[in-house]
Structure formats: C-alpha cells, structure tokens
C-alpha positions as CSV (number, residue, x, y, z in Angstrom):
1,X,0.0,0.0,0.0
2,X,1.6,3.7,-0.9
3,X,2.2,6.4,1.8
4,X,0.3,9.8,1.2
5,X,-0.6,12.3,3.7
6,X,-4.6,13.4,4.6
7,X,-4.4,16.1,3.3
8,X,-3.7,14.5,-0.8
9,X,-6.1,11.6,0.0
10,X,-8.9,14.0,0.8
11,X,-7.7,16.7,-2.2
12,X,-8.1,14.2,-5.2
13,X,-9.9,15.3,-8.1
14,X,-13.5,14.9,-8.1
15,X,-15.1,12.1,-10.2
16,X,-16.2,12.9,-13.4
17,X,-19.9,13.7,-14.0
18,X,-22.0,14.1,-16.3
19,X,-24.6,16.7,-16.2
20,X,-26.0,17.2,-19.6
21,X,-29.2,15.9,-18.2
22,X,-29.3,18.5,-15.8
23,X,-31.9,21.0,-16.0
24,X,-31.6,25.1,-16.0
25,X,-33.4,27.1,-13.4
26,X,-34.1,27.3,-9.7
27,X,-33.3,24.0,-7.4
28,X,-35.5,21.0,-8.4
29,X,-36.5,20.4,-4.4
30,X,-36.2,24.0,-2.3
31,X,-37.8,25.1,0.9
32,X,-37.7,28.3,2.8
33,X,-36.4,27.8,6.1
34,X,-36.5,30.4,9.0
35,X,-34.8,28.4,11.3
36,X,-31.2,28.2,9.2
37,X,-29.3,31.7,9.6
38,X,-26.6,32.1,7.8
39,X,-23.0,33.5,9.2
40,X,-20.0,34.4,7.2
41,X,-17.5,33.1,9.0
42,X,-14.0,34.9,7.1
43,X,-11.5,32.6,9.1
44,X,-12.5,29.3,7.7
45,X,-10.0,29.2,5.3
46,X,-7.5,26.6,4.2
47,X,-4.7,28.4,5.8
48,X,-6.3,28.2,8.6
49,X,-7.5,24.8,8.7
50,X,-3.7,24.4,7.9
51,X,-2.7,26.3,11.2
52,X,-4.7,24.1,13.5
53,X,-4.1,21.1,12.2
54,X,-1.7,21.1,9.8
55,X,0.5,18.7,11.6
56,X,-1.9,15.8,11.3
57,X,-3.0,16.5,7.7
58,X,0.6,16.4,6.4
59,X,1.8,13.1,8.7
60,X,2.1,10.3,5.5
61,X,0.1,7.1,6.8
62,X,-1.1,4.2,4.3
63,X,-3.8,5.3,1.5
64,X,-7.1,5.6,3.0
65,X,-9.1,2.2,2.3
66,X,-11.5,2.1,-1.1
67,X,-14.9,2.7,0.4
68,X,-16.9,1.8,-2.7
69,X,-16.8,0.1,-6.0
70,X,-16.6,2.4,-8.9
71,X,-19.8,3.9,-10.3
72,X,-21.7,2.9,-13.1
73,X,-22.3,5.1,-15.9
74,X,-25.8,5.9,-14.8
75,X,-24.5,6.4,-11.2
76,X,-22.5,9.4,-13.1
77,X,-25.7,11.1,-14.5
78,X,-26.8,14.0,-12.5
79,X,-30.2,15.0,-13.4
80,X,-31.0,17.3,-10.5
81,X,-29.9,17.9,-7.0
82,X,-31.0,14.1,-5.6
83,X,-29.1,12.3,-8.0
84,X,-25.8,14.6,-7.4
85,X,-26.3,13.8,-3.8
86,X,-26.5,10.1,-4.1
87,X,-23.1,10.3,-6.4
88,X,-21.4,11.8,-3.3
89,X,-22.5,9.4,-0.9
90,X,-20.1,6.6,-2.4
91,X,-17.0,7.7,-3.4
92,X,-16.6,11.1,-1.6
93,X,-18.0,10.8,1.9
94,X,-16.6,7.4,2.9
95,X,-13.6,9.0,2.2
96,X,-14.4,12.5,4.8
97,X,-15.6,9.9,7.1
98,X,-12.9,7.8,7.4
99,X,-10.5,10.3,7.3
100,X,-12.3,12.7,9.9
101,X,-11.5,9.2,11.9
102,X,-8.4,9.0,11.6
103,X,-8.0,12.7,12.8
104,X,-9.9,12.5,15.4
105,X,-8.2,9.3,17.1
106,X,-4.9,11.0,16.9
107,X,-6.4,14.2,18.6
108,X,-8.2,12.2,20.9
109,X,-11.6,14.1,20.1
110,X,-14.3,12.7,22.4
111,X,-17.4,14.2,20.2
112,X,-16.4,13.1,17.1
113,X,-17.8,14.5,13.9
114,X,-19.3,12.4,10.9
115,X,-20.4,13.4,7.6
116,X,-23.4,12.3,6.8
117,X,-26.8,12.9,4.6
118,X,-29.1,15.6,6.9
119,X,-32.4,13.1,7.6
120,X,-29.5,11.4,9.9
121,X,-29.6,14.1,12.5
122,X,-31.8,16.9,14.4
123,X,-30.9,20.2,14.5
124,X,-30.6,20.6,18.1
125,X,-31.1,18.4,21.0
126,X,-33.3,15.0,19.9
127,X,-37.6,15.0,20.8
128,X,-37.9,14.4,24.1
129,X,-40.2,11.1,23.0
130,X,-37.4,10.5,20.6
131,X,-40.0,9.7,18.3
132,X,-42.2,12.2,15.5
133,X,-45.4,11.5,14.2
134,X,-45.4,10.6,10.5
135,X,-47.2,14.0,9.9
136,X,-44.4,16.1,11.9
137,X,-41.7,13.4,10.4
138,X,-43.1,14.7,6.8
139,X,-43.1,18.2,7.2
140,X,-39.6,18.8,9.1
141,X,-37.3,20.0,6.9
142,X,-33.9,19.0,7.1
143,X,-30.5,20.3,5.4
144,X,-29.2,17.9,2.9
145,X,-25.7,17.0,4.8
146,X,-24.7,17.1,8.1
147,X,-21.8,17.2,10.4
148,X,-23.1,14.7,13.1
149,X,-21.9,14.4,16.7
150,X,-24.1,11.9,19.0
151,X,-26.5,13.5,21.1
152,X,-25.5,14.1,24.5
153,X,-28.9,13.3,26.1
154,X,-31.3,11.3,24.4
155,X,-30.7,8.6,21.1
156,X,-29.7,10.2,17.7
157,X,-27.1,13.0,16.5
158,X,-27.3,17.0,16.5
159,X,-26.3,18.4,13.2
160,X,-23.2,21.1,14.1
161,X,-22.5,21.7,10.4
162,X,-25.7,22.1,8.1
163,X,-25.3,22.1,4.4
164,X,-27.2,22.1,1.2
165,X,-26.5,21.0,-2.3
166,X,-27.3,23.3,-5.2
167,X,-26.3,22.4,-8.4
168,X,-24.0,25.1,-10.6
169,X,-26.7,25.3,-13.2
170,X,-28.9,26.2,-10.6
C-alpha cells in the first residue's frame, strides 16, 4: 500500500460527471427555512484549517481504504440535486468519514464528527419522545448533509455543520 498524507487523500480530483441531463433554473427540491441563519465566518480558510491542524494532515500514513466500487455510468448522470447527492455518498463521503477518523483518534476528540446525509440528524437536541409522528416526520425539513456528533442526552445525533447541495446550473 503507498504512503500519502490526509491532506492529498482528501484533495483528489472529483469524479467525473455528467450533467448534460441537468436541467436550467431554480433548485429541483427548495424550501424556505427560517430556522437556518446564515453567518460568514471569514476565518475558515485553508490556511487556517492548515494552522490548527496542519501537523496531522501532512503526517504520511497508508492510503485511505476504497470505500466503494466504482460507479456505473448511470450512477455518473446527474439529473438534479437528488441524484448529485447520491453520487457523493459513495465515493466522496466514505472518504471524509474515514479520514475525519483518523483525525480525530490521533487528537483524541471525544465528540467526534461524521459526515453524513441531513435526515440522519436533528438540529438541536433530539424530541424528548425520541420519536415524531409521520405527519411532523413529513413536514420537518432537514439540510441535505450534516456534520453529526451523538446527542449528549437522548438517542440520535445533533447536526453542528448544516449544508445544502445546489447544483451550478442552478
């Protein structure tokens, strides 16, 4: 197995797509939400991700393990915002997730953070009943990924970093 560093495992290139399919205009699937507020937040830059933890992004260790067989052509299609999201759940975030492991058991992190598709989490503390009717289930709107940490009371995980796929044409 070859030696790279974090940091070139998790800045390949992208696969290829195709998205000839794809359709001009406003998202395929949007909802207002007044509960998400977005921030700028002007430090998040690579320098200084490099800064803080530079030292374990650059440390070689043995390539990160193939998380999924290669995609099928159709896999490759991206027809609106749905399919593009299921084309990054196999090849791209295995590879954040197990690389955020690796991370995180060298800086001995006790929440740790997983990426992961938004219907996985809550933002904010879980239900008290843990559970939702189907009615509230269907009318909660969710971000389409998640940073997840596991709740600290209760079952399930709190979204800490809520994001949304839009597609360039969009």
């Amino acid at each position: 197995m070859t030696s790279c560093t974090l940091l070139e495992c998790l800045t390949e290139p992208n696969p290829e797509l195709d998205s000839s399919n794809s359709l001009i205009g406003r998202p395929t699937f949007q909802q207002y939400s007044e509960t998400i507020e977005l921030t700028p937040w002007h430090d998040f830059t690579l320098d200084t991700l490099l800064a803080c933890y530079g030292d374990i992004l650059r440390k070689p260790r043995s390539s990160l393990p193939k998380c999924s067989p290669d995609l099928t052509k159709l896999e490759s299609e991206i027809w609106n915002e749905h399919t593009f999201e299921h084309r990054m759940t196999r090849p791209i975030v295995p590879q954040v997730s197990v690389g955020l492991v690796q991370a995180q058991s060298e800086m001995r992190v006790s929440s740790a953070i997983d990426m992961t598709r938004g219907g996985r989490t809550k933002i904010g503390q879980p239900q008290p009943s843990g559970f939702l009717s189907k009615d509230e289930e269907n009318k909660q709107s969710l971000p389409d990924w998640a940073g997840a940490v596991k709740a600290e009371r209760g079952t399930g995980y709190v979204n800490r970093c809520p994001g949304e796929t839009k597609l360039a044409q969009k």
